[in-house]
N, C-alpha and C positions, 0 to 999 in steps of 0.2 A: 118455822116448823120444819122437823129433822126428818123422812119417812126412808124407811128401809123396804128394799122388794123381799117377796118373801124370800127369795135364794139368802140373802143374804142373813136376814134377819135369823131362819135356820141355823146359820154357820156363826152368829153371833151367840146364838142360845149353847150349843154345842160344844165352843172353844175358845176359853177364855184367851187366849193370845191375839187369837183371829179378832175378839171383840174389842180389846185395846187399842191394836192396831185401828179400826173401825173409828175409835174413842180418839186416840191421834189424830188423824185423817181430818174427820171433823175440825179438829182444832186447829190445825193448819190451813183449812179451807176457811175459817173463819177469820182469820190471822192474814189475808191473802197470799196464803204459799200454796199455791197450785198446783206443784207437786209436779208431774213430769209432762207436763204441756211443751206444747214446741211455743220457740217464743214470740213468733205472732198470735197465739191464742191468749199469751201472756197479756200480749198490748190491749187484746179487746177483752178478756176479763178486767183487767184495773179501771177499762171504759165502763163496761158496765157492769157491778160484780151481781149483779140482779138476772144475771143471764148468762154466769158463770161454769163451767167444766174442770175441773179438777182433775188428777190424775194422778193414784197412788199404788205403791209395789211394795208390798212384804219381803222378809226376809228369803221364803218360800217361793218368793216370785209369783204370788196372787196379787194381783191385778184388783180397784176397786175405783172405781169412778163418781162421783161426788156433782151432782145437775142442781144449778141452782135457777128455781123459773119465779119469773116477777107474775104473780097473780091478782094485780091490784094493789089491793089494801094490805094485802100479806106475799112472803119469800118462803117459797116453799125448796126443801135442798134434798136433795134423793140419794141414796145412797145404793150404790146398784153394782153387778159385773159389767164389764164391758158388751156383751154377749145379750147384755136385757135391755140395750140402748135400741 
């Protein structure tokens, strides 16, 4: 399951670029491209991608962080600023 905080979700409704970007993100995070982790975060994401952090940067230089938490029976991946961490 994909959830957005509301910050984001806003600036999703708002601007389609900003939402692709978002649309991108995702699919990179899915794909294990992490995007701009230092690369010890690299080695424990591939460990365990159920407890993963992502980190992505627009062309505008916004900033969007990508949380994925093992809930059990489901992978919940949050889509957030840095700033709502």
């Amino acid at each position: 399951m994909i959830v957005m905080t509301q910050a984001v979700n806003a600036q999703v409704a708002e601007d389609a670029e900003f939402a692709q970007f978002v649309l991108n993100a995702i699919k990179k995070f899915n794909s294990k491209n992490w995007g701009n982790v230092q690369s010890d975060s690299i080695e424990l994401n591939n460990t365990d991608p159920k407890s993963a952090l992502g980190i992505y940067k627009n062309s505008k230089g916004e900033n969007i962080w990508i949380k994925s938490d093992d809930c059990g029976n489901h992978c919940v991946q949050t889509v957030m600023y840095p700033s709502e961490y």
